[in-house]
C-alpha positions in Angstrom: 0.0 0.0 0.0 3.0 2.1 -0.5 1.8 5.6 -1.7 3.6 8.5 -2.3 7.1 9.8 -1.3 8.2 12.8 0.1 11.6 13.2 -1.0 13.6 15.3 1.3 17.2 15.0 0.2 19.1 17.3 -2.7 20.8 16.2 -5.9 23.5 17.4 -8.0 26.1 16.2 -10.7 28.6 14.0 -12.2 30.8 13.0 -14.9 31.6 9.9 -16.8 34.6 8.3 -17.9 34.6 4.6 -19.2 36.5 2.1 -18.5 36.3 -1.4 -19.6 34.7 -4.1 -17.5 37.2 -6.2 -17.8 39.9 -4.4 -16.0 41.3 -6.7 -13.2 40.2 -5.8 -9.9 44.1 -4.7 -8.7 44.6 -4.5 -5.1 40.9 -4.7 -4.1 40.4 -7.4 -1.0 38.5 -10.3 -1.6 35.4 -10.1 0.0 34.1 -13.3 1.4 30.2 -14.0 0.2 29.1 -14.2 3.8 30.4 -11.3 5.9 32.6 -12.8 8.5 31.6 -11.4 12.0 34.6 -9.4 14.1 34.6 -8.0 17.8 35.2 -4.0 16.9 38.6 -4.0 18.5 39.2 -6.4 16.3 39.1 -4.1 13.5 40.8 -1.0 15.2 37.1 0.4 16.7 35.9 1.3 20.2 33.0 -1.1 21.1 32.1 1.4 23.8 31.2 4.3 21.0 29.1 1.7 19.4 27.3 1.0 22.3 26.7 5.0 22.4 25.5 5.0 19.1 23.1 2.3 19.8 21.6 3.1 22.6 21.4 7.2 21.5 19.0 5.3 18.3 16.7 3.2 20.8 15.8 6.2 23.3 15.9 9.0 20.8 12.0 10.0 19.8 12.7 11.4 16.5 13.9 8.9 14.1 12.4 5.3 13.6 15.2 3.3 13.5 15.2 -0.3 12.0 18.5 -1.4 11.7 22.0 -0.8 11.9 25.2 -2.4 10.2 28.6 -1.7 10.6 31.5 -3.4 8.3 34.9 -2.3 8.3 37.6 -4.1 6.4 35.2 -7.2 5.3 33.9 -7.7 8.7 30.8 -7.2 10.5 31.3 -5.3 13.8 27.2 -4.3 14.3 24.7 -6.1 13.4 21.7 -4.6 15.2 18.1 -5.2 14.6 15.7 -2.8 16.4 11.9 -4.9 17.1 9.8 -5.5 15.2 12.4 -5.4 12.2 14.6 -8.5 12.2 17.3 -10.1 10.4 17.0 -11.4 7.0 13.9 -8.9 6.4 13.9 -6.9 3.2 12.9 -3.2 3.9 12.1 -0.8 1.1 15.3 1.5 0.3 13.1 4.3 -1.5 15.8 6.8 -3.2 18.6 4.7 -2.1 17.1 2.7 -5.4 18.4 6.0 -7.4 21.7 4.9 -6.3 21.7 1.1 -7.7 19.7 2.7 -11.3 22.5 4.5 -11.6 24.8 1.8 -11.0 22.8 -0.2 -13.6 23.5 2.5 -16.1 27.4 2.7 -15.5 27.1 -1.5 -16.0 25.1 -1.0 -19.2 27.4 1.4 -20.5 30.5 -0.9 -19.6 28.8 -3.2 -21.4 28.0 -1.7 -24.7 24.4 -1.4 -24.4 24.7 2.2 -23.8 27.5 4.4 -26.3 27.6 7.4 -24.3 25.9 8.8 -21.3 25.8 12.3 -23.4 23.6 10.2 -25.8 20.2 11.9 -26.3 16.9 10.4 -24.1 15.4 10.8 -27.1 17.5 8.4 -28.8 15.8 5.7 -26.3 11.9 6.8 -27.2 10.0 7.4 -30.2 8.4 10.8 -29.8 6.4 11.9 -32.5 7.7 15.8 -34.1 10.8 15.7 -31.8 11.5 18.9 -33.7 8.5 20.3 -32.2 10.0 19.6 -29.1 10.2 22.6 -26.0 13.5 24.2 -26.9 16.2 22.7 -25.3 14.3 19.3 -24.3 15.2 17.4 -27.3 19.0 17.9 -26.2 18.5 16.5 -22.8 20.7 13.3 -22.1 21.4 10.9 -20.2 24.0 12.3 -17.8 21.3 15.2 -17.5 19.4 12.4 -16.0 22.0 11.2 -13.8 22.7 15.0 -12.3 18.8 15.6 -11.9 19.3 18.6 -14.6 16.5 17.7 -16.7 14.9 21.3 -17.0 11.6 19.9 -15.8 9.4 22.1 -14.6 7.5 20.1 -12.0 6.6 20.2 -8.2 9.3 17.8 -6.6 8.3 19.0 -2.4 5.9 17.7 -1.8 6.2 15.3 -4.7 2.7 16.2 -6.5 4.2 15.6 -10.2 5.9 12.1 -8.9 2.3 11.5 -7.8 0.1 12.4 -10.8 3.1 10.3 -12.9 2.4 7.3 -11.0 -1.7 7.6 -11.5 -1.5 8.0 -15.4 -1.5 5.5 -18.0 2.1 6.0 -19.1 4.2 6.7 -16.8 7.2 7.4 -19.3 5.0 9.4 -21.3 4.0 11.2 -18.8 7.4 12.4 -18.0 8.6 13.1 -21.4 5.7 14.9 -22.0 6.3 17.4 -18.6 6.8 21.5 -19.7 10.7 22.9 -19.4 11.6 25.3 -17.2 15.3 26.1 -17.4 17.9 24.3 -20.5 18.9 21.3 -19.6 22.3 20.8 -17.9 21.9 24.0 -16.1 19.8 23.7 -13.7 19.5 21.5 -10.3 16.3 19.7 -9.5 15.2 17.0 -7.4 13.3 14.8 -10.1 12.3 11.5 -9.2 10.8 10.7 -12.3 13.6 11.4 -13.9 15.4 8.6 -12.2 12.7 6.5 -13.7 13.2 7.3 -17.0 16.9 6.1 -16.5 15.3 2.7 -15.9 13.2 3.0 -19.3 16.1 3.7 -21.3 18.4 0.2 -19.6 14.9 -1.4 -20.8 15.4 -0.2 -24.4 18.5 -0.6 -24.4 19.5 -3.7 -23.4 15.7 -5.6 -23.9 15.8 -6.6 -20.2 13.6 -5.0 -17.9 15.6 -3.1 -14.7 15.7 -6.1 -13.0 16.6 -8.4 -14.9 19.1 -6.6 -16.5 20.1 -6.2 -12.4 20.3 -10.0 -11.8 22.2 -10.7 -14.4 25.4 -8.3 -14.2 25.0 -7.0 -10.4 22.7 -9.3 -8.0 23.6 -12.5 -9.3 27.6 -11.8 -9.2 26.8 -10.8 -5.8 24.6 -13.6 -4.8 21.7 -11.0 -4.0 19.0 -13.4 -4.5 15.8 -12.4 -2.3 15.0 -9.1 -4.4 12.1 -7.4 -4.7 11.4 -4.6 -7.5 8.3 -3.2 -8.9 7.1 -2.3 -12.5 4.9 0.5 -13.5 1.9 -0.3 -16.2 4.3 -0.7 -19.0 6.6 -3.6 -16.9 9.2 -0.4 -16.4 10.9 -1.8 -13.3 11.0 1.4 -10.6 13.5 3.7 -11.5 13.5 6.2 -8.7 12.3 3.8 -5.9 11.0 0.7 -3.9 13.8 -1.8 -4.8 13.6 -4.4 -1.8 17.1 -5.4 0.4 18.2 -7.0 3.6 20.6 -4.4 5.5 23.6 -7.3 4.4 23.0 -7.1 0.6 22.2 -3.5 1.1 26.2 -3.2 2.2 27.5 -5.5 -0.6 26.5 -2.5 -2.9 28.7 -0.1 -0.3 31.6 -2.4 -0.1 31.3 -3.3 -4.3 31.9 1.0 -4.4 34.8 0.9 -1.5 36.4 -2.2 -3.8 36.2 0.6 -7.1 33.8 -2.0 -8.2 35.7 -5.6 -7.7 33.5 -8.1 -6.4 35.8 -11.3 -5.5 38.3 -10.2 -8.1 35.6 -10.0 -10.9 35.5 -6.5 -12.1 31.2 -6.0 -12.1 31.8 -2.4 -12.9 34.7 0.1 -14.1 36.8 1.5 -12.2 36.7 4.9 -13.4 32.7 4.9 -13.1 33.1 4.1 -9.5 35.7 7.0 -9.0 33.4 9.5 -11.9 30.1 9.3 -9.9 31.2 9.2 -6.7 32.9 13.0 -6.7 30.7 16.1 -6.3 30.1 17.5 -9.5 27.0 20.3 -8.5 29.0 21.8 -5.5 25.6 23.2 -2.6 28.5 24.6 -0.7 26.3 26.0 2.5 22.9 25.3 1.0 21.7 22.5 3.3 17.9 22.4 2.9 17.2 19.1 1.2 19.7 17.0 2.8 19.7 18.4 6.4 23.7 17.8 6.8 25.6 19.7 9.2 28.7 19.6 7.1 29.5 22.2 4.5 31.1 21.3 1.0 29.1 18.8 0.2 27.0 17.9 -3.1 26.0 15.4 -5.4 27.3 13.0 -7.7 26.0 10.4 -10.4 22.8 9.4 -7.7 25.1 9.6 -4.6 25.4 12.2 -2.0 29.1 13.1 -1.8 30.4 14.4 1.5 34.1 15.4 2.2 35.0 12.1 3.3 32.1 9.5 2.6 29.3 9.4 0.1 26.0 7.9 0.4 22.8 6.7 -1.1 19.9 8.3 1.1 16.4 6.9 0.9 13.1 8.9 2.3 12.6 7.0 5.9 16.0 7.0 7.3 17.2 4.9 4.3 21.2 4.9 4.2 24.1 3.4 2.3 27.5 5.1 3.9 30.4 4.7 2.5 33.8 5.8 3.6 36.7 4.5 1.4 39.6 6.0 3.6 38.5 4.5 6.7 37.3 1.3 4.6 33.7 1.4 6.3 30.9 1.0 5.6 27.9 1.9 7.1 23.7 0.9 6.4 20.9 2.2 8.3 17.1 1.8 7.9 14.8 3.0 9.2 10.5 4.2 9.7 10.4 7.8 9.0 10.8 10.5 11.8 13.7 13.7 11.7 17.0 12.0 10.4 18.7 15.1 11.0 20.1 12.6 13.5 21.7 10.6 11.5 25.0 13.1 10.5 25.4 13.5 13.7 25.6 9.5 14.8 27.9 8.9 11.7 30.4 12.1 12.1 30.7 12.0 15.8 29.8 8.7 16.9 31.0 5.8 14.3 33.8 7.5 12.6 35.2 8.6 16.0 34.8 5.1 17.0 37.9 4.3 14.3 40.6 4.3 16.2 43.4 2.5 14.2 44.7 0.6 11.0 45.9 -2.2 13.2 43.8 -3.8 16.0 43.0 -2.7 19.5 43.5 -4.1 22.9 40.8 -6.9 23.7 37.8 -5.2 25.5 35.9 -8.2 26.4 33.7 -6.4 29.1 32.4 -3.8 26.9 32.0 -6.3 23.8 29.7 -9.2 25.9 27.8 -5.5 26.9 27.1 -4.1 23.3 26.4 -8.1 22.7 23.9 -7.6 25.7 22.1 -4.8 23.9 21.9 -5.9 20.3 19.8 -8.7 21.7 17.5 -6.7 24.3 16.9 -4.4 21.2 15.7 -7.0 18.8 13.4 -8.9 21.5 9.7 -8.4 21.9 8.6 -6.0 24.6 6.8 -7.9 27.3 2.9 -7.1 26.4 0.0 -8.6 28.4 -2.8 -9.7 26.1 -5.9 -7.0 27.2 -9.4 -8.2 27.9 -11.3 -6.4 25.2 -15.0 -5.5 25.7 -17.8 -7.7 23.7 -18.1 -7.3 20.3 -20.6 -4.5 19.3 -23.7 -5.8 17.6 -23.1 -4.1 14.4 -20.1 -7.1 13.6 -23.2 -9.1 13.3 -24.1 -7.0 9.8 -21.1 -6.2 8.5 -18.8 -9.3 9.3 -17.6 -10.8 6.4 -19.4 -8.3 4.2 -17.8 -6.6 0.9 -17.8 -2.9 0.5 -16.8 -1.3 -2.6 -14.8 1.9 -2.6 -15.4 5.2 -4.6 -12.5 6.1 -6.2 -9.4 7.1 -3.6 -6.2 8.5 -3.8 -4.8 4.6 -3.3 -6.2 2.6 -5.7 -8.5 0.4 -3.2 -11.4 -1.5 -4.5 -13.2 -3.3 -2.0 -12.5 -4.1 2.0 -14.2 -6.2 4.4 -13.8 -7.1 8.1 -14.2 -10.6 9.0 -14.7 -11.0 13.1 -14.3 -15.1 13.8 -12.5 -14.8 17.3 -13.0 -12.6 20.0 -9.6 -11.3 20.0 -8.9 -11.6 15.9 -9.7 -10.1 13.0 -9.3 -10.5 9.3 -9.2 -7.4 7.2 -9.3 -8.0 3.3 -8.5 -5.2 0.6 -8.7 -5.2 -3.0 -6.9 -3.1 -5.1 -6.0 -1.8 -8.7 -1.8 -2.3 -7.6 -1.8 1.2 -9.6 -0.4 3.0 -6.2 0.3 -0.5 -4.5 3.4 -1.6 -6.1 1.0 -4.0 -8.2 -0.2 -5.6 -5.6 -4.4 -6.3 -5.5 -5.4 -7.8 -2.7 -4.2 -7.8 0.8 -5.3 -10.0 3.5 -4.1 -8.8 7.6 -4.8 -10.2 10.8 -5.8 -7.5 13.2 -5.3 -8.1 17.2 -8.0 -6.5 19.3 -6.5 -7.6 22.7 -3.5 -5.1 22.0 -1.0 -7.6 20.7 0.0 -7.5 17.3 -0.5 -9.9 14.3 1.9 -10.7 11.8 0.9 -11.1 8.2 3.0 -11.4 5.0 2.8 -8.4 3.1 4.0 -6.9 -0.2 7.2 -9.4 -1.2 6.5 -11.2 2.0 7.8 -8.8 3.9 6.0 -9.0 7.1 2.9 -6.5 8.0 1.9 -6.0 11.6 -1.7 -5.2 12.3 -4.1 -4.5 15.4 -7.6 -3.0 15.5 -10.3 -1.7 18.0 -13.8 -0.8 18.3 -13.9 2.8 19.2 -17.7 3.4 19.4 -20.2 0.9 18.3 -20.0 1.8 14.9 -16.4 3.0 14.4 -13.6 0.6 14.1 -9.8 1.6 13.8 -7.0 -0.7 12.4 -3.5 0.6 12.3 -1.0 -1.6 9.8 3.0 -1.0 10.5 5.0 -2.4 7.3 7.3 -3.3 9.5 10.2 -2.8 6.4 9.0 0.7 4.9 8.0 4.2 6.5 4.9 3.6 6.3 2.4 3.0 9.4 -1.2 3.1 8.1 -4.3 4.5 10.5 -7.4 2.7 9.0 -10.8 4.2 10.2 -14.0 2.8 9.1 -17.4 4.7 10.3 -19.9 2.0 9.4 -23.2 3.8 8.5 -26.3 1.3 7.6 -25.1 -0.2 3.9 -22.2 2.2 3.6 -18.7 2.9 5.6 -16.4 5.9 5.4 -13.0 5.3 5.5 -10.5 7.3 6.4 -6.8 6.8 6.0 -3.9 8.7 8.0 0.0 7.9 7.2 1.3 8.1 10.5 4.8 7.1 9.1 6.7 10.6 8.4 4.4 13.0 9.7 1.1 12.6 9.7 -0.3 12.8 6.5 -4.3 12.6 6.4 -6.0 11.6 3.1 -9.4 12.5 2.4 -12.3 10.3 3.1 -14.1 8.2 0.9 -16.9 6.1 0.7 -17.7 2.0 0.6 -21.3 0.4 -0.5 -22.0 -3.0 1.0 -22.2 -5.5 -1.8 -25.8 -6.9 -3.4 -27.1 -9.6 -4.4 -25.9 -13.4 -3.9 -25.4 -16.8 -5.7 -26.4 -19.9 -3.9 -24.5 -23.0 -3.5 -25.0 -26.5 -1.9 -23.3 -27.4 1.0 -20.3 -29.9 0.6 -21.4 -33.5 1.3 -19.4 -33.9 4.9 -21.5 -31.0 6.3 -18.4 -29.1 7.5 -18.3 -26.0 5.0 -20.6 -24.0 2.8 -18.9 -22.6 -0.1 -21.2 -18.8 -0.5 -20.6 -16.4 -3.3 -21.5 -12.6 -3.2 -22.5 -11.1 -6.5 -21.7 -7.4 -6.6 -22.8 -4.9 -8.4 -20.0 -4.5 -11.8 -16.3 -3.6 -11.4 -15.5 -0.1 -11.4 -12.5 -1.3 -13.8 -11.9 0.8 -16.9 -9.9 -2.5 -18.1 -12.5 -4.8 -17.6 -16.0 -3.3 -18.7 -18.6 -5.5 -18.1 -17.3 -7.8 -15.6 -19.2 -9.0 -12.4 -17.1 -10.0 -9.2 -17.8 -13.1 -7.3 -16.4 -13.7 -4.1 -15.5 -16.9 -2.7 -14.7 -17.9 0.9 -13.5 -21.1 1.3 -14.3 -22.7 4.8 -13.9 -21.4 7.5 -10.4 -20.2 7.2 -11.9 -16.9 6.2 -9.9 -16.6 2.8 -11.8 -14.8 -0.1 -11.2 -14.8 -3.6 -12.3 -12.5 -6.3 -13.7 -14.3 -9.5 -14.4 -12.2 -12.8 -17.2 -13.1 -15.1 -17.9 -11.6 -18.4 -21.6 -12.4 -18.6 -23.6 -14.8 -17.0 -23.7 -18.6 -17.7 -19.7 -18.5 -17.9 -18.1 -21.1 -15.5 -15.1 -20.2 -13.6 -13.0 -23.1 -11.7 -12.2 -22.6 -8.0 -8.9 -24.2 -6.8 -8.2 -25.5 -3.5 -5.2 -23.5 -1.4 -2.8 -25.3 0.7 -2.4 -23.1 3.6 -2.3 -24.3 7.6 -6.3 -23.5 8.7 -7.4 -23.2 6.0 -10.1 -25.4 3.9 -9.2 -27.5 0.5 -11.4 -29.0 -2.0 -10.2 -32.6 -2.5 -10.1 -34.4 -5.2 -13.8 -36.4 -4.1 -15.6 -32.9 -4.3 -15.2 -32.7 -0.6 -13.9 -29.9 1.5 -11.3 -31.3 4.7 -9.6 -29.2 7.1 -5.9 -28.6 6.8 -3.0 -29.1 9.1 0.3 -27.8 9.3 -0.4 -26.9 5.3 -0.4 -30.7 4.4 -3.5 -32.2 2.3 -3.3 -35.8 1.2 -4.8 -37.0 -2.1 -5.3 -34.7 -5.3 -6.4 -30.9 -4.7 -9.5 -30.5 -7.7 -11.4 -27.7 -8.6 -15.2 -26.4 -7.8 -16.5 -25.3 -11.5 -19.3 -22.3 -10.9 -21.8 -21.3 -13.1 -23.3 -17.4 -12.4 -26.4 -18.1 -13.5 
């Protein structure tokens, strides 16, 4: 349900000079594939300045942090994990992704996909009467791109263009198609869009999308294997956001940079594009507004942030990739939104000053087994006693398991329904058109109403945690933490005779409240017979046609399956179609077999052959 991003950090500019890919990697370490672990005196740091840093993250109130990892010469020296965020967990790296695309377009070029980055955009997309062009926008290229020097005019703060981009049909189009406002290559502005238009031209160019094109000559060499990366409408993998890391392949992208781009003494990408984009070529000298740094002298190179003596990638959230080649660290960070203005401060003073030497320190063993000590108690589930909630209110009895399409929203949302089968459980359902959901259409949490949270996988199975309560008899509240993004979702539904308003806060950043919208109960139903054993009805809910502009014509059935409370939606073109409903193999949940019966699961293991129902809408 990821929505829209306020981007809060600057840009500027780089240059380009190739290199082939094929250079050997010189006097670059080998890096091991798993990062071998090291006590911090170990590696010439001062556990006890970790320890600060660590405990200065928990008890701070302003920034969300998620996790925090430390390598310096190959080895880990922090690996911290602040609850509910865990280990092995992707979390959404929003504008760090600027930093990978535009790794991705150094590797293309290296590879001969790309001739020049001064090459035209418009050599990459057929635009009718380019000579008709804006002045100036026809000679916009790639390294304009790169820079964020487009000429664009658009609103980037609060990111309103990135916004009405995402909610039209083309997406590349769209940007293409956006007024000038200065010549390009003269003028600095944040443009995430931009940044997706990089990722359109390694699609034309190459014939792979993003991230494929990514497996192939970055994750794979790297063995980055759990990834997950989202197209727009056109299968235009994210440009500008929402690739999907753990913290640890997060660093192998920092340590591949400190390495000048040797990965296990495979050169994955030149030399001199390592060294080109990584230098500050749009100088913000005291101009400190987007990025929020204390330092001076510091600006922007080809999608990095370049800083006297480190660079980083910096993602919307508390997103960071820090790296600092001369003291051979490097540092990730993610985190849930809040002031990261933090953040310099914890990096200049705190971890930097905790590198005390080339050569290793004295054995502190005391202060090690304490930092040890805290890593775990920040990781561990705060000690929550399950409350006594009050009796349901007798309006669950109407709207329990009921479907309520949406009015159009901001989000993309179709339908939602409550389902209340426990006394301390709920199910909330939402369909969507994945236009402003990273392509995701339906979503399925468990909510806990005696204060305790439910976990539920969530977009790429990362983990969603969800908990709900009746405020008034007729006013339920759900709040959904995506427990590896920003964003912490306030769901309000005021449930008014066939209708409910909804209501939907980001609680993530800043509190960003969305306007309300509206939900009609569903009509109208299709009956079926009762399976033979007696132990489940199988009920369908006709609604009333699908406000789909793709699909005209269609009617929705519903399907719920047993008792496990798991819907489907089924599209019919017109009636006397069939459709065939499959069993699902998931623990408590209920299959069709292959004898036409349904049979309770367990532990997600169903003997015999899983058929299919075939339903008529009459």
């Amino acid at each position: 349900m990821n929505y829209l991003y306020k981007i809060i950090v600057t840009i500027s500019v780089v240059c380009f000079v190739f290199l082939s890919l094929f250079l050997s990697c010189g006097k670059s370490e080998e890096i091991e594939v798993s990062w071998p672990e090291s006590t911090p005196e170990e590696q010439g740091m001062d556990s006890k300045l970790i320890k600060e840093v660590l405990i200065l993250l928990a008890e701070q109130g302003n920034y969300e942090v998620h996790s925090l990892l430390i390598i310096r010469n190959g080895y880990v020296v922090t690996d911290a994990y602040f609850y509910p965020f865990s280990e092995g967990i992707k979390h959404n790296l929003f504008s760090v992704t600027k930093s990978i695309t535009g790794t991705l377009i150094g590797i293309a070029l290296d590879q001969g996909y790309i001739k020049s980055i001064d090459q035209s955009v418009f050599d990459f997309f057929q635009k009718e009467e380019l000579t008709k062009l804006e002045t100036g926008k026809q000679m916009m290229t790639i390294e304009d791109l790169l820079t964020m020097q487009t000429g664009f005019d658009f609103i980037s703060q609060p990111e309103d263009t990135l916004r009405e981009m995402m909610m039209s049909e083309d997406w590349v189009d769209f940007t293409l198609d956006l007024p000038m406002k200065e010549e390009p290559g003269t003028y600095f502005d944040y443009c995430s869009p931009a940044t997706h238009l990089l990722s359109a031209i390694i699609h034309q160019a190459t014939g792979m999308s993003t991230l494929d094109f990514a497996y192939k000559y970055l994750f794979n060499p790297l063995d980055i294997s759990d990834v997950g990366w989202p197209s727009d409408p056109q299968e235009i993998t994210h440009g500008w956001s929402d690739l999907h890391l753990t913290p640890c392949d997060m660093a192998k992208i920092g340590y591949l940079y400190i390495n000048n781009g040797c990965w296990e003494d495979r050169q994955i990408i030149s030399e001199k594009w390592i060294k080109t984009a990584t230098k500050a070529h749009v100088d913000f000298g005291d101009d400190r507004g987007y990025y929020g740094t204390q330092e001076k002298d510091y600006g922007y190179g080809y999608q990095w942030w370049i800083m006297p003596h480190y660079f980083s990638a910096v993602g919307h959230g508390g997103q960071y990739i820090i790296v600092s080649p001369e003291r051979n660290l490097v540092i990730v960070l993610t985190g849930g939104g809040g002031s990261t203005d933090i953040v310099s401060n914890v990096v200049t003073e705190y971890i930097f000053s905790s590198v005390k030497s080339e050569t290793p320190l004295p054995a502190n063993l005391d202060e090690v087994a304490s930092l040890e000590k805290l890593i775990h108690s920040l990781s561990v589930h705060p000690k929550v006693k399950p409350k006594k909630g009050a009796p349901l209110p007798d309006i669950v009895n109407q709207m329990s398991g009921k479907i309520y399409e949406l009015d159009a929203n901001p989000f993309g949302l179709l339908s939602i329904a409550l389902t209340f089968e426990k006394p301390d459980e709920a199910l909330m359902v939402i369909t969507s058109n994945g236009h402003m959901t990273m392509g995701d259409t339906r979503y399925e949490w468990l909510l806990g109403l005696d204060g305790i949270e439910r976990f539920s996988p969530g977009t790429f199975d990362i983990p969603v945690m969800g908990k709900g309560t009746w405020k008034t008899n007729n006013y339920f509240s759900a709040c959904i933490d995506e427990i590896g993004s920003y964003h912490t979702w306030q769901i309000g539904l005021h449930f008014q005779g066939d209708e409910v308003i909804c209501r939907i806060q980001d609680l993530g950043e800043s509190v960003l409240d969305f306007p309300p919208f509206v939900g009609h109960m569903t009509e109208g139903s299709v009956a079926v017979t009762d399976s033979e054993d007696g132990k489940s009805a199988v009920t369908f809910t006709n609604s009333s046609k699908v406000a789909d502009p793709d699909k005209p014509g269609y009617w929705v059935i519903t399907v719920r399956d047993g008792p496990g409370s798991d819907y489907e939606l089924l599209y019919f073109l017109k009636p006397g179609e069939t459709v065939v409903v499959t069993g699902r193999n998931k623990p408590g949940n209920w299959l069709l077999l292959e004898d036409g019966g349904w049979v309770a699961t367990s532990a997600g293991v169903v003997e015999g052959d899983i058929d299919a129902l075939h339903v008529t809408l009459p």
